[in-house]
DSSP file (Angstrom, degrees, kcal/mol; ACC not computed):
  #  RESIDUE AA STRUCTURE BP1 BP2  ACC     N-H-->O    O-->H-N    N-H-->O    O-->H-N    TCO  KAPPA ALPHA  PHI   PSI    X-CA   Y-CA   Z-CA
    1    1 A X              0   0    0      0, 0.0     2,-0.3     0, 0.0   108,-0.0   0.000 360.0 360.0 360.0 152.3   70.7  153.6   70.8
    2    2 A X        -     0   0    0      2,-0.1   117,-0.1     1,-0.0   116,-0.0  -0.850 360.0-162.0-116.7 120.3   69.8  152.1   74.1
    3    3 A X        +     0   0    0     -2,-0.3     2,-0.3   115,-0.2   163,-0.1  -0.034  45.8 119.6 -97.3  25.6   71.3  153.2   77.4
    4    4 A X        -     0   0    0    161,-0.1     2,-0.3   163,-0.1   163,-0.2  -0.489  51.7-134.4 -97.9 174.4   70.5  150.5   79.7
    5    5 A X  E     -A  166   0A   0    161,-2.0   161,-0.5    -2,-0.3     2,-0.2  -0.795  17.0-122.0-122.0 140.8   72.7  148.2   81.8
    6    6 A X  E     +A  165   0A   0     -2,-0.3   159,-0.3   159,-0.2     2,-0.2  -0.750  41.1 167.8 -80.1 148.8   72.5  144.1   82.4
    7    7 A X        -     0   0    0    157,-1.3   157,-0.5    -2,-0.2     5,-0.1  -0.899  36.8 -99.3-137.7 177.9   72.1  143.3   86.2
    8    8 A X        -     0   0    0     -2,-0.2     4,-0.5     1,-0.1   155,-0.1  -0.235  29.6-118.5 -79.4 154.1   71.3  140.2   87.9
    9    9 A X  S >  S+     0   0    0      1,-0.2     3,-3.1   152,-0.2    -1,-0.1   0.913 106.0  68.8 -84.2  -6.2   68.1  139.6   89.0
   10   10 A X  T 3  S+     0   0    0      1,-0.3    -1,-0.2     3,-0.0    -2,-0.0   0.931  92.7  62.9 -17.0 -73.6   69.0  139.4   92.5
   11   11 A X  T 3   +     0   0    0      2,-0.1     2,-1.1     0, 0.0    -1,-0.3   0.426  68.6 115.4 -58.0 -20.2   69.7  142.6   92.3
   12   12 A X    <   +     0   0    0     -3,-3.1    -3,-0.0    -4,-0.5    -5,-0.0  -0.476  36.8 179.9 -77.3 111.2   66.2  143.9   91.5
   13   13 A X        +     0   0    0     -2,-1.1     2,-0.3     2,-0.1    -1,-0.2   0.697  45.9  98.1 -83.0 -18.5   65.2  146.1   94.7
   14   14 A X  S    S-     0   0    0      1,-0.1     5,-0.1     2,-0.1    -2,-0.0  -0.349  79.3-102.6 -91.8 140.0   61.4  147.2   93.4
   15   15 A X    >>  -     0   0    0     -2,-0.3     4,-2.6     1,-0.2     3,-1.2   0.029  15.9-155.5 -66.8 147.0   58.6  145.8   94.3
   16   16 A X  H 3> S+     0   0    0      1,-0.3     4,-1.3     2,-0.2     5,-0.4   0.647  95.8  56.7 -96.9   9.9   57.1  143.8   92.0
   17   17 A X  H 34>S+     0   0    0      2,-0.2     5,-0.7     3,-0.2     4,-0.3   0.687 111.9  53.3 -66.5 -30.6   53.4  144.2   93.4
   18   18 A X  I <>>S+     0   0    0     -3,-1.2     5,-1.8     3,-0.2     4,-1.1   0.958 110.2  40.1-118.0 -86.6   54.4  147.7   92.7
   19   19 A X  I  <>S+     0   0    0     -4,-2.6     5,-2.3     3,-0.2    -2,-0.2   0.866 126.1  29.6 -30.3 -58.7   55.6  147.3   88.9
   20   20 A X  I  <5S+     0   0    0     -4,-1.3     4,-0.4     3,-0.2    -3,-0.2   1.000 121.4  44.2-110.9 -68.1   53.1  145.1   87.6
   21   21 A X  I  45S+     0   0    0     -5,-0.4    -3,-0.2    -4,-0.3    -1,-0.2   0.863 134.6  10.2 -37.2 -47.7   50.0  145.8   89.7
   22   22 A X  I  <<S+     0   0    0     -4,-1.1    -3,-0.2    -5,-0.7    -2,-0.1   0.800 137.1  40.3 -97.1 -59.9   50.2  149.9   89.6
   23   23 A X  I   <S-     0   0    0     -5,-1.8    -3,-0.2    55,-0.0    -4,-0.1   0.941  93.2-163.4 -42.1 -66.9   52.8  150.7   87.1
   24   24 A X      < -     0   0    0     -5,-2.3    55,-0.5    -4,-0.4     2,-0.3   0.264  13.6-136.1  84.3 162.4   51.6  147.6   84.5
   25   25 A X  E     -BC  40  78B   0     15,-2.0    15,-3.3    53,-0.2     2,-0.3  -0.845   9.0 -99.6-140.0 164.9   54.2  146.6   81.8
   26   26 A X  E     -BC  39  77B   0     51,-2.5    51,-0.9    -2,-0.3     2,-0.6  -0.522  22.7-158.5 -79.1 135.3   54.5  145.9   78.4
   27   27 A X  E     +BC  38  76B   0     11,-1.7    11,-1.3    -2,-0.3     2,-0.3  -0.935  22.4 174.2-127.6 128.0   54.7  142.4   77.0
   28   28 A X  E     +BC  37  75B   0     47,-0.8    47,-1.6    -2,-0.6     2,-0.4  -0.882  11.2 161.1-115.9 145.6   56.2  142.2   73.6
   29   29 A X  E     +BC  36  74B   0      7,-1.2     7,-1.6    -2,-0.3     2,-0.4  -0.999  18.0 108.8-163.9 154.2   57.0  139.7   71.7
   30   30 A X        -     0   0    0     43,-0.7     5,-0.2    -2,-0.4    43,-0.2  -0.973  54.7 -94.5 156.5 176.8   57.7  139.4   67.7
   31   31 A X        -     0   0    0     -2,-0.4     4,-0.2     3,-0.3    -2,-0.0  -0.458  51.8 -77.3-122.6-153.6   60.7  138.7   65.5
   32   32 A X  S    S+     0   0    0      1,-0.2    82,-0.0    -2,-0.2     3,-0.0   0.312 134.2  45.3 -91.7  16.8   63.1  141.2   63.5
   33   33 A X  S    S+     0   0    0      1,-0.0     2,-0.2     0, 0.0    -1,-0.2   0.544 122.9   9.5-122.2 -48.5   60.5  141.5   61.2
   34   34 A X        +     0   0    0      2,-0.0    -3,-0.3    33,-0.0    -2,-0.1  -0.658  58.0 174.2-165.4  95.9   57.0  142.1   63.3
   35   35 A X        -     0   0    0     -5,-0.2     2,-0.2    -2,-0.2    -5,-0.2  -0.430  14.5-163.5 -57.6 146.6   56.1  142.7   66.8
   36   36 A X  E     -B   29   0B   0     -7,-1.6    -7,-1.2    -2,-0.1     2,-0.4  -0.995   4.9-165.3-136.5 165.6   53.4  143.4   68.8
   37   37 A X  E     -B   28   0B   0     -2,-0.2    58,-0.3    -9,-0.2    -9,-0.3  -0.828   7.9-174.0-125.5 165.8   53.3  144.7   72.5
   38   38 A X  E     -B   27   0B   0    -11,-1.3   -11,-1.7    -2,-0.4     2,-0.5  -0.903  29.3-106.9-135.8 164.6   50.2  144.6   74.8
   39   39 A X  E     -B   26   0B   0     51,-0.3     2,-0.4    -2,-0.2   -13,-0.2  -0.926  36.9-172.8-107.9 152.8   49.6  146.2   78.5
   40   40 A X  E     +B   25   0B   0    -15,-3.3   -15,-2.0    -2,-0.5     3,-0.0  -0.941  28.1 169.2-133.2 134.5   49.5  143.7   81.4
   41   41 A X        +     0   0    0     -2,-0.4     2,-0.4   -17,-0.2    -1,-0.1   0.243  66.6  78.7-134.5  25.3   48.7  144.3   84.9
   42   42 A X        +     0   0    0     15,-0.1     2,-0.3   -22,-0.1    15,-0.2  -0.961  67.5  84.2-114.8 128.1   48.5  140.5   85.8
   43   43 A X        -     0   0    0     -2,-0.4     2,-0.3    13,-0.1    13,-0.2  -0.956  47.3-129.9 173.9-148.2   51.5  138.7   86.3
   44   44 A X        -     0   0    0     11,-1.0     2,-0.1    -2,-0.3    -2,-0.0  -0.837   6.9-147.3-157.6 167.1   54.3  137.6   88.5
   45   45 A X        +     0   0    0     -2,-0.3     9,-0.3     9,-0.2     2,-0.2  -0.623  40.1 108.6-108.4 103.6   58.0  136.9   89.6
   46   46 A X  E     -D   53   0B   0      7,-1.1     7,-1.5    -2,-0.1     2,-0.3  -0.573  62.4 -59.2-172.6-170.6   59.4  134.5   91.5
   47   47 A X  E     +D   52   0B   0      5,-0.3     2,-0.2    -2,-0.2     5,-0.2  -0.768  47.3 163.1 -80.6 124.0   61.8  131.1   91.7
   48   48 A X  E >  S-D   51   0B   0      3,-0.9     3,-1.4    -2,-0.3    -2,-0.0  -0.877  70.1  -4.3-127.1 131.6   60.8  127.8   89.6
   49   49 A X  T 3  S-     0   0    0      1,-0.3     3,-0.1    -2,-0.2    -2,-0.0   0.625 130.2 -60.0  77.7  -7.2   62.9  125.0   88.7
   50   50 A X  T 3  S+     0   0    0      1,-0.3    -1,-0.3     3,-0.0     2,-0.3   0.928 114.0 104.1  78.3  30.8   65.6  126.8   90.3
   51   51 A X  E <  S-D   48   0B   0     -3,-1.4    -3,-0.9    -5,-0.0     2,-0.8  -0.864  74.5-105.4 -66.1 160.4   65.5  129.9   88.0
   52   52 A X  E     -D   47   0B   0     -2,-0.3   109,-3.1    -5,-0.2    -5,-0.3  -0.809  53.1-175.4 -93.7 116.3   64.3  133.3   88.3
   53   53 A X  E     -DE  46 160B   0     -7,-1.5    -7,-1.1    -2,-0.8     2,-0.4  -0.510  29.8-134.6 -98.8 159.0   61.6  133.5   86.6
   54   54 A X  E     - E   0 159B   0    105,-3.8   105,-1.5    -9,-0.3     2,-0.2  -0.956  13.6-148.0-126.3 124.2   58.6  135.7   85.2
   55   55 A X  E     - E   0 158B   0     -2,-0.4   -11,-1.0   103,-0.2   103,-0.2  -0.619  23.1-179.6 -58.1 121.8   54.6  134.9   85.2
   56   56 A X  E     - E   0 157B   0    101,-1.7   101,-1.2    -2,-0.2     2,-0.3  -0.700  18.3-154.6-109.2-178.1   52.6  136.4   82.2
   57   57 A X  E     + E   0 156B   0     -2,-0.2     2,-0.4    99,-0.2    99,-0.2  -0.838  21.2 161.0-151.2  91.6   49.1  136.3   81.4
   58   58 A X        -     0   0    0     97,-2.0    97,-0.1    -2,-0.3     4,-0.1  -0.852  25.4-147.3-125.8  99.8   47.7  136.7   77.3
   59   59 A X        -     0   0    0     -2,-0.4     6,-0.2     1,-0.2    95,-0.2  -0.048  21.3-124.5 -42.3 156.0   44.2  135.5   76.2
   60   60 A X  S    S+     0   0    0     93,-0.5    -1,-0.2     1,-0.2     6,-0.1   0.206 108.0  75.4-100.8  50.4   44.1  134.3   72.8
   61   61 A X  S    S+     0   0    0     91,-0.1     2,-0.3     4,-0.0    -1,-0.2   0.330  85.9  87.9-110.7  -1.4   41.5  136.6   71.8
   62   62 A X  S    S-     0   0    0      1,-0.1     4,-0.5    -3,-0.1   -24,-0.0  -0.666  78.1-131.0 -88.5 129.9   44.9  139.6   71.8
   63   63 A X  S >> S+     0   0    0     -2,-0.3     3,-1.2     2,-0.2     4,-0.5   0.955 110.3  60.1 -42.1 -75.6   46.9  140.1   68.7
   64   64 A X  T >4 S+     0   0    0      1,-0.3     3,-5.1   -27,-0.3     5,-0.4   0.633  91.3  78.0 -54.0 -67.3   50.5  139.9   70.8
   65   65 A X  T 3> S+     0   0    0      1,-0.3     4,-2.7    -6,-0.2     5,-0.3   0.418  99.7  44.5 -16.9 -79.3   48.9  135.7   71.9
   66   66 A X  H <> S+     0   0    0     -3,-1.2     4,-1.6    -4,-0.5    -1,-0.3   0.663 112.3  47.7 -71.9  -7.6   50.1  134.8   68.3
   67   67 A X  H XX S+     0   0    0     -3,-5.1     4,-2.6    -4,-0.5     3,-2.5   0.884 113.2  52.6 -57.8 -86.8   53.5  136.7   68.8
   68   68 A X  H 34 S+     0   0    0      1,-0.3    -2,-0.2     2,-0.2    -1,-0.1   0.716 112.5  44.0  11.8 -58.4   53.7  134.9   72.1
   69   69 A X  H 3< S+     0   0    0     -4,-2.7    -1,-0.3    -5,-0.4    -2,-0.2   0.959 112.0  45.0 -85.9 -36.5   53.2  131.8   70.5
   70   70 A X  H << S+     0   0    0     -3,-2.5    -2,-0.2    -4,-1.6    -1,-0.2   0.976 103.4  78.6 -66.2 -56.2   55.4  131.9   67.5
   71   71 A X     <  -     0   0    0     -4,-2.6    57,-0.1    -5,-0.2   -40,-0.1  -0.084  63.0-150.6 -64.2 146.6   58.6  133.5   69.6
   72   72 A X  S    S+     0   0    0     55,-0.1    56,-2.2     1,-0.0     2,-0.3   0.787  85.1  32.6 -59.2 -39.0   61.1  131.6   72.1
   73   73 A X  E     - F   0 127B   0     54,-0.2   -43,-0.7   -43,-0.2     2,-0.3  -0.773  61.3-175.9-131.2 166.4   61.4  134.8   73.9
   74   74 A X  E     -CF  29 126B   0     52,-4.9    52,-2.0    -2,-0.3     2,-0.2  -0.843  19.4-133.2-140.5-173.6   59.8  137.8   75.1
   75   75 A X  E     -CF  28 125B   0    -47,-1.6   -47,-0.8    -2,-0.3     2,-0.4  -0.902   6.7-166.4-131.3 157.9   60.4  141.3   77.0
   76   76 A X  E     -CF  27 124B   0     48,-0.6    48,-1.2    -2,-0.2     2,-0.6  -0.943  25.9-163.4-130.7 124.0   58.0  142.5   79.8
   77   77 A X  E     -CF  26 123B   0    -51,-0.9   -51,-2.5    -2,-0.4     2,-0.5  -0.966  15.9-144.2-125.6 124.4   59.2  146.5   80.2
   78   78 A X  E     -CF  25 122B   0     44,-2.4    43,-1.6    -2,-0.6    44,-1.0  -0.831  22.3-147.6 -72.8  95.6   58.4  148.5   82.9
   79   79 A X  E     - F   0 120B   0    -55,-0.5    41,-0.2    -2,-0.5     2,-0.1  -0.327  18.3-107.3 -87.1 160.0   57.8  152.3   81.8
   80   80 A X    >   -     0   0    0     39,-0.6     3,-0.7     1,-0.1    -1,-0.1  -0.404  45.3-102.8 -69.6 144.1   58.4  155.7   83.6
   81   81 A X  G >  S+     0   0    0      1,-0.2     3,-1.7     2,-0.1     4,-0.2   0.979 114.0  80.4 -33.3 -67.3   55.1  157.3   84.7
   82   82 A X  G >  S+     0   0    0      1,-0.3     3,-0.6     2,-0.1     2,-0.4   0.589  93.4  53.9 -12.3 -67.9   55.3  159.8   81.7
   83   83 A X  G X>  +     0   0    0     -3,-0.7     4,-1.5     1,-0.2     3,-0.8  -0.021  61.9 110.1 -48.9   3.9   53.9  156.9   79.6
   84   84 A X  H <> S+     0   0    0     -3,-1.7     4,-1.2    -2,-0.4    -1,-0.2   0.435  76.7  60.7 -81.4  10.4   51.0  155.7   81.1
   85   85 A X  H <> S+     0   0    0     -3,-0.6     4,-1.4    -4,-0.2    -1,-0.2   0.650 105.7  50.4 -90.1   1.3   49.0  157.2   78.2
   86   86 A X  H <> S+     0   0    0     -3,-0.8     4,-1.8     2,-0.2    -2,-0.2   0.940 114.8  43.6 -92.0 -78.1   51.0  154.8   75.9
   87   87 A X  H  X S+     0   0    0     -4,-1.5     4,-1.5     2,-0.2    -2,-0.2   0.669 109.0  52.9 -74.0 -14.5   50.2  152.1   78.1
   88   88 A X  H >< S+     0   0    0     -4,-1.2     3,-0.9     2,-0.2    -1,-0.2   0.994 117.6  47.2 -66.4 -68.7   46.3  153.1   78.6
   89   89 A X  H >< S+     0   0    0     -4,-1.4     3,-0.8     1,-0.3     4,-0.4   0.748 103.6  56.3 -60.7 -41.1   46.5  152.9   74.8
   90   90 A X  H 3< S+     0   0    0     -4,-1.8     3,-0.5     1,-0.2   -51,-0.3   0.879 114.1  45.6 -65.9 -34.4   48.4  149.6   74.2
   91   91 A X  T << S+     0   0    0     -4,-1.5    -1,-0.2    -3,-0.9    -2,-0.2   0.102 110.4  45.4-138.9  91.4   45.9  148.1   76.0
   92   92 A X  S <  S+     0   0    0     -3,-0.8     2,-0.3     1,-0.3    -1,-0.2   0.102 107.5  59.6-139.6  -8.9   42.7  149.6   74.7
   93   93 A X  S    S-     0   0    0     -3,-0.5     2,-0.5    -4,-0.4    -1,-0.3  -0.975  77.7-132.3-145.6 141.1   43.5  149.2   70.8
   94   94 A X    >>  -     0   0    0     -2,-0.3     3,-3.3     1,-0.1     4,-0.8  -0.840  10.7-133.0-102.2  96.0   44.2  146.2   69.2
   95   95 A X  G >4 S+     0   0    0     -2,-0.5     3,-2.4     1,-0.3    -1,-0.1   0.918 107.8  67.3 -41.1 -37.8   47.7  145.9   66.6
   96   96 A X  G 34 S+     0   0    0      1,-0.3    -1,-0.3    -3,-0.1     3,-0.1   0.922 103.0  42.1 -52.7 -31.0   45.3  144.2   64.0
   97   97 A X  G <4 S-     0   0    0     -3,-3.3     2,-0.3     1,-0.1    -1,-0.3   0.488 132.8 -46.9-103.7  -8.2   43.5  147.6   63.7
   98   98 A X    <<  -     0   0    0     -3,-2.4     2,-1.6    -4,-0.8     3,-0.2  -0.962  67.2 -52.2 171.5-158.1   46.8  149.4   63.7
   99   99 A X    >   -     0   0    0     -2,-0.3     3,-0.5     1,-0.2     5,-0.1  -0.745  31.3-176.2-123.2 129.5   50.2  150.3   64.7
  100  100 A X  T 3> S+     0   0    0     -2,-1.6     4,-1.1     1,-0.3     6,-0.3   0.563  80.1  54.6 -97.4  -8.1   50.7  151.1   68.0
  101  101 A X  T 34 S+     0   0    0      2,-0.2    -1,-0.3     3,-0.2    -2,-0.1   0.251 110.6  48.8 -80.1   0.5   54.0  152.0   68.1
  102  102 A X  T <4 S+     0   0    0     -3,-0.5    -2,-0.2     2,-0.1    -1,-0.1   0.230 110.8  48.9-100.6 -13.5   53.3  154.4   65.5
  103  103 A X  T  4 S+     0   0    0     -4,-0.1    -2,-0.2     3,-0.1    -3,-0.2   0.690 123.0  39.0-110.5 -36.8   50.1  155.9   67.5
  104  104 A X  S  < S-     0   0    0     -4,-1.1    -3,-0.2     2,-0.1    -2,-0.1   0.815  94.3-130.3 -88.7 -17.1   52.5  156.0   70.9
  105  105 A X        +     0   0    0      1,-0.3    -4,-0.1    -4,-0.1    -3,-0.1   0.128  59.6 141.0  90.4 -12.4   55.4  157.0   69.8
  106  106 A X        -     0   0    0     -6,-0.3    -1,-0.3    12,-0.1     2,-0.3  -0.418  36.4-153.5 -58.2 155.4   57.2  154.0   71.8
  107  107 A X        -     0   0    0     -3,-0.1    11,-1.0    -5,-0.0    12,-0.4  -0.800   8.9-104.0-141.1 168.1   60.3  152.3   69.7
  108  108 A X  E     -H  117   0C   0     -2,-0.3     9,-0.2     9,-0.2     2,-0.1  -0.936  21.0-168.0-125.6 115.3   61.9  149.2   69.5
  109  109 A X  E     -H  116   0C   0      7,-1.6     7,-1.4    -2,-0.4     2,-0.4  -0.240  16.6-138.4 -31.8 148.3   64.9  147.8   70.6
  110  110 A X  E     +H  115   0C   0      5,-0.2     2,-0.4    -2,-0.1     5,-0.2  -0.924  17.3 178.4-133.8 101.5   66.5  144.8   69.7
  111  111 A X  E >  S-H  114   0C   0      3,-2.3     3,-4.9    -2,-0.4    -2,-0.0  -0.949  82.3 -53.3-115.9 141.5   68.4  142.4   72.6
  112  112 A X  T 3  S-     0   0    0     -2,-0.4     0, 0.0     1,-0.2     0, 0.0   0.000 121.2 -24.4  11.0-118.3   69.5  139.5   70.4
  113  113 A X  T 3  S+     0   0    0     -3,-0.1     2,-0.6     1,-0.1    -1,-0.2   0.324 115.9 102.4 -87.5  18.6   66.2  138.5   68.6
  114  114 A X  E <   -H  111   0C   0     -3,-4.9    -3,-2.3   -40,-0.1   -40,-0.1  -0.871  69.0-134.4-134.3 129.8   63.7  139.9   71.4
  115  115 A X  E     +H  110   0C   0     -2,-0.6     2,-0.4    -5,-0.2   -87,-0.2  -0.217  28.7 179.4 -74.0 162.8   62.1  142.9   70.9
  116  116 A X  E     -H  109   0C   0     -7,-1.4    -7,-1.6   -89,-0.1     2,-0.5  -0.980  38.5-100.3-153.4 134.4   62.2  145.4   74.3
  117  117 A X  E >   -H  108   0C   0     -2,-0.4     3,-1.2    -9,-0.2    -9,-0.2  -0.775  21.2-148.7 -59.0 103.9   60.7  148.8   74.5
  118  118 A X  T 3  S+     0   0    0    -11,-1.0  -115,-0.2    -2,-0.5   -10,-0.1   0.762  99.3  58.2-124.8 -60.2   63.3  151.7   74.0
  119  119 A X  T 3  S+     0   0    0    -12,-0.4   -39,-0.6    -3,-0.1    -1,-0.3   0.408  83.3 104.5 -53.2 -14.1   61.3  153.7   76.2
  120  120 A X  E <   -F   79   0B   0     -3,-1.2   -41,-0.2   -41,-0.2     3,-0.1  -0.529  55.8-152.7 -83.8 136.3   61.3  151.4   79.3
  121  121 A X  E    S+     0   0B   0    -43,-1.6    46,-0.9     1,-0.3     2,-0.3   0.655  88.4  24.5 -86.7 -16.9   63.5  152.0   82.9
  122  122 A X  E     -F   78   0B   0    -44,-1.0   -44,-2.4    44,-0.2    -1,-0.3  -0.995  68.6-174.9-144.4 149.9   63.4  148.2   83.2
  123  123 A X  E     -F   77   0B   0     -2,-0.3    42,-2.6   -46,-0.2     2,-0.4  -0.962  18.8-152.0-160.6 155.1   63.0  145.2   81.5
  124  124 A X  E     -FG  76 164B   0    -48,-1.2     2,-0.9    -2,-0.3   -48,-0.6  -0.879   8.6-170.9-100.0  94.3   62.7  141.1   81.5
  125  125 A X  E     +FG  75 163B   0     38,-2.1    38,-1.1    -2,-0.4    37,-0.5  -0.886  26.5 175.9-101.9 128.8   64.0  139.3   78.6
  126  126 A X  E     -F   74   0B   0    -52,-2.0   -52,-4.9    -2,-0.9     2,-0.4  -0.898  27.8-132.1-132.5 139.8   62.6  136.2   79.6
  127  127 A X  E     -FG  73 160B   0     33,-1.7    33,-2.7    -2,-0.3   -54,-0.2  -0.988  33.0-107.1-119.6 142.9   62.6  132.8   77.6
  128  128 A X  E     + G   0 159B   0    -56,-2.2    31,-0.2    -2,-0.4     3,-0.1  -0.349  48.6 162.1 -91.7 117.7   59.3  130.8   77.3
  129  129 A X  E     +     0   0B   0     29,-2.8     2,-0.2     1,-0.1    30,-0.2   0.437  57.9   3.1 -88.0 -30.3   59.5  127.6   79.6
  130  130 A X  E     - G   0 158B   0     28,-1.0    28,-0.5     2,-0.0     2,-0.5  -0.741  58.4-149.6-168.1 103.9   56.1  126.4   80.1
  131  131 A X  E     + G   0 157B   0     -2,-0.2     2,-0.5    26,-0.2    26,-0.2  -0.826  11.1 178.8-112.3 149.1   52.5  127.0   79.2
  132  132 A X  E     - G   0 156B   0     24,-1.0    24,-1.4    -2,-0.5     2,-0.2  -0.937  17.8-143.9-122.4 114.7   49.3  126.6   80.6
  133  133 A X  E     - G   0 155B   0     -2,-0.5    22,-0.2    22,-0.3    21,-0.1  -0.394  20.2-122.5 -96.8 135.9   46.2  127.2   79.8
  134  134 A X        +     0   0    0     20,-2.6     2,-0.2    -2,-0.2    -1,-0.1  -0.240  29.5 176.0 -57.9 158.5   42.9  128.5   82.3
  135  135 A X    >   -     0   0    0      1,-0.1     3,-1.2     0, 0.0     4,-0.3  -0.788  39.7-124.5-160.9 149.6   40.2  126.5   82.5
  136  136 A X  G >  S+     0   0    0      1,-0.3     3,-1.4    -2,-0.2     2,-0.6   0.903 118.1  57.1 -63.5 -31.3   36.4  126.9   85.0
  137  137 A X  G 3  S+     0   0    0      1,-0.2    -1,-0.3    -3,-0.1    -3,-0.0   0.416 100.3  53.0 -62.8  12.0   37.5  123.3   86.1
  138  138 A X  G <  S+     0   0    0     -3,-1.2     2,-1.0    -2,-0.6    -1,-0.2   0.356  88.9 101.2-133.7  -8.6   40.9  124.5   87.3
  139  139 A X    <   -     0   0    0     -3,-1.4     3,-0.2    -4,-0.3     6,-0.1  -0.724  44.6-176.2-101.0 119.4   39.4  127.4   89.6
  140  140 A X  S    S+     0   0    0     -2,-1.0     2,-0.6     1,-0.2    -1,-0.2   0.877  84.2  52.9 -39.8 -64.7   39.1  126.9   93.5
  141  141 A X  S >  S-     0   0    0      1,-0.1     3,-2.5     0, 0.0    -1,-0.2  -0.911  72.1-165.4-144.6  73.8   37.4  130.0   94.0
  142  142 A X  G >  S+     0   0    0     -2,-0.6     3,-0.7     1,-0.3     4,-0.1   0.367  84.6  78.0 -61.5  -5.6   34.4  130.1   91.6
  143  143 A X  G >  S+     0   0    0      1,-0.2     3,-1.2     2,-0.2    -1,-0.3   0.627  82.1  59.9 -81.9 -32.5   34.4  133.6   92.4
  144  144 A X  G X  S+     0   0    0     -3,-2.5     3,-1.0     1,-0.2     4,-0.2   0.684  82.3  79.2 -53.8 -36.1   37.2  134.2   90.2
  145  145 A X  G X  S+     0   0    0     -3,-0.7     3,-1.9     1,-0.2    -1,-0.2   0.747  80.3  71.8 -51.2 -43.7   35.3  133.0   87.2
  146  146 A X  G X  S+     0   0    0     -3,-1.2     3,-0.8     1,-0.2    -1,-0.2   0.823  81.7  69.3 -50.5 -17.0   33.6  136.5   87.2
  147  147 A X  G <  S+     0   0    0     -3,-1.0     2,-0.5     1,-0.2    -1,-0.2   0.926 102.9  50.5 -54.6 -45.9   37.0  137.8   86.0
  148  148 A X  G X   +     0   0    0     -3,-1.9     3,-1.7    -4,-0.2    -1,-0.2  -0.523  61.2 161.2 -92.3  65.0   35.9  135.7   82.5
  149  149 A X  T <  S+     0   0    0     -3,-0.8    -1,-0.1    -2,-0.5    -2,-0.1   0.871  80.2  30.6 -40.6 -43.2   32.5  136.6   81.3
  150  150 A X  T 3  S-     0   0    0      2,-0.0    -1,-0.3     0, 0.0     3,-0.1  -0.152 120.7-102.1-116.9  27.0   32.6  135.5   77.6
  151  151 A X    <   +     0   0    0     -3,-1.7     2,-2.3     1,-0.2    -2,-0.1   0.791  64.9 154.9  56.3  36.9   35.1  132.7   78.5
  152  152 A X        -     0   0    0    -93,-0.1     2,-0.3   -91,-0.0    -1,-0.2  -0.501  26.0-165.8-109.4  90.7   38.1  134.0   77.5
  153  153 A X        -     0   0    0     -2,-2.3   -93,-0.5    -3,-0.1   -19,-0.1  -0.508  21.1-109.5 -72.8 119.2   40.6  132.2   79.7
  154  154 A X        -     0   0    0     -2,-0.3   -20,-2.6   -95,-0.2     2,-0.5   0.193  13.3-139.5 -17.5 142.5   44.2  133.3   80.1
  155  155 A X  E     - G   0 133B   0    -22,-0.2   -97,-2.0   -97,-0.1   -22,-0.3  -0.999  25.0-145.0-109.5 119.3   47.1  131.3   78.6
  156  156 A X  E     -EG  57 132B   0    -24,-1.4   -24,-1.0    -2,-0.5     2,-0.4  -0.665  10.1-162.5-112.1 147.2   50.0  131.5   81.5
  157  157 A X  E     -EG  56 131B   0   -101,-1.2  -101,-1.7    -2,-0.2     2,-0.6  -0.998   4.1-155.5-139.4 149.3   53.3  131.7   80.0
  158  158 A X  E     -EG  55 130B   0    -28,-0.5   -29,-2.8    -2,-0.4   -28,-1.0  -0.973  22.6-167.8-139.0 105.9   56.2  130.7   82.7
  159  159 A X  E     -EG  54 128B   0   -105,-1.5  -105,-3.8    -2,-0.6     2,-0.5  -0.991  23.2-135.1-133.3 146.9   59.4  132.5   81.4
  160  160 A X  E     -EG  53 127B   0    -33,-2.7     2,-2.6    -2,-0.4   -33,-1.7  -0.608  25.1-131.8 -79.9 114.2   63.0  132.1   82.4
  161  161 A X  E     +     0   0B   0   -109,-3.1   -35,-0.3    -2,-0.5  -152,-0.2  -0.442  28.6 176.0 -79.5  90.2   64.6  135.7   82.8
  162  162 A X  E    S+     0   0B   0     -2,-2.6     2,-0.3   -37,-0.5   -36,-0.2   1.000  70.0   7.3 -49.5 -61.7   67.9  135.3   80.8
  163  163 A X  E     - G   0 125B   0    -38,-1.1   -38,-2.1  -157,-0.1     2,-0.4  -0.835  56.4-154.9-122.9 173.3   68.6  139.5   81.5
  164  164 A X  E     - G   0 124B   0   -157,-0.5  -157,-1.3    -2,-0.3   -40,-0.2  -0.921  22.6-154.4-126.6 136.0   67.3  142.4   83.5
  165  165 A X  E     -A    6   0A   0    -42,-2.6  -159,-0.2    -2,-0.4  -161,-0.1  -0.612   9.4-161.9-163.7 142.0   68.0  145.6   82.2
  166  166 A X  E      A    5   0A   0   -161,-0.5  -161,-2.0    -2,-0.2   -44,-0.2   0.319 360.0 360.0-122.3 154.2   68.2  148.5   83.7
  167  167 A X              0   0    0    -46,-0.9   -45,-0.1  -163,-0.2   -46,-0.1   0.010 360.0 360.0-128.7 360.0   68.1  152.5   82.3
């Protein structure tokens, strides 16, 4: 059973340079049947459309992409330090090759149909608004390009945060 709390995202004081870049977060995604979660240390938060929104980043070469793609919604969950060898391990091993919630010990929640990390002090249940796909034509800053050696361009996924919540 899950001890966290809804709040607005107003309300979210921590920096999000600070979550995503050093902490890095989970993105999960999946139905009531079969999830997979990955670690992400790309992404964003910010206003669009008038919503508050969240930036993600998934190649499709990653198991979770096909989650991604099948689900309406996702979670991005922020973990306590303790856990960064569960997130060095989600992403370093691949779900197709096993189960990674069985190899971290991390568990799964259920807020309506989108799965969220049990283990997480915060989290984004975000619904899928918009995608876009990378491409070398699209980049200003050919410098950037080194970032994709073998051409394996990001999919940007532009998600509405329906809740935050909070441990």
């Amino acid at each position: 059973m899950n001890c966290f709390s809804a709040i607005d995202p107003k309300e979210l004081v921590e920096n999000p340079f600070s979550l995503i870049g050093d902490e890095w977060m989970l993105i999960t995604a999946g139905d009531g049947t079969q999830c997979n979660t990955m670690t992400a240390s790309w992404g964003g938060v910010g206003v669009l459309w008038n919503l508050p929104v969240a930036f993600s980043f998934v190649r499709p070469q990653r198991h979770t992409y096909q989650f991604m793609e099948q689900a309406d919604t996702y979670s991005l969950s922020f973990l306590p330090e303790e856990y960064r060898p569960a997130l060095r391990y989600c992403g370093s091993h691949s779900g197709r090759d096993g189960d990674k919630f069985a190899a971290t010990g991390l568990s799964i929640f259920h807020e309506g149909d989108t799965p969220c990390i049990e283990q997480a002090r915060l989290i984004l249940v975000c619904r899928k608004l918009h995608t876009v796909d990378f491409s070398p034509e699209q980049f200003v800053d050919p410098t950037l390009l080194t970032h994709y050696k073998t051409n394996d361009f990001h999919r940007q996924y532009v998600g509405e945060i329906l809740r935050v919540l909070k441990k």
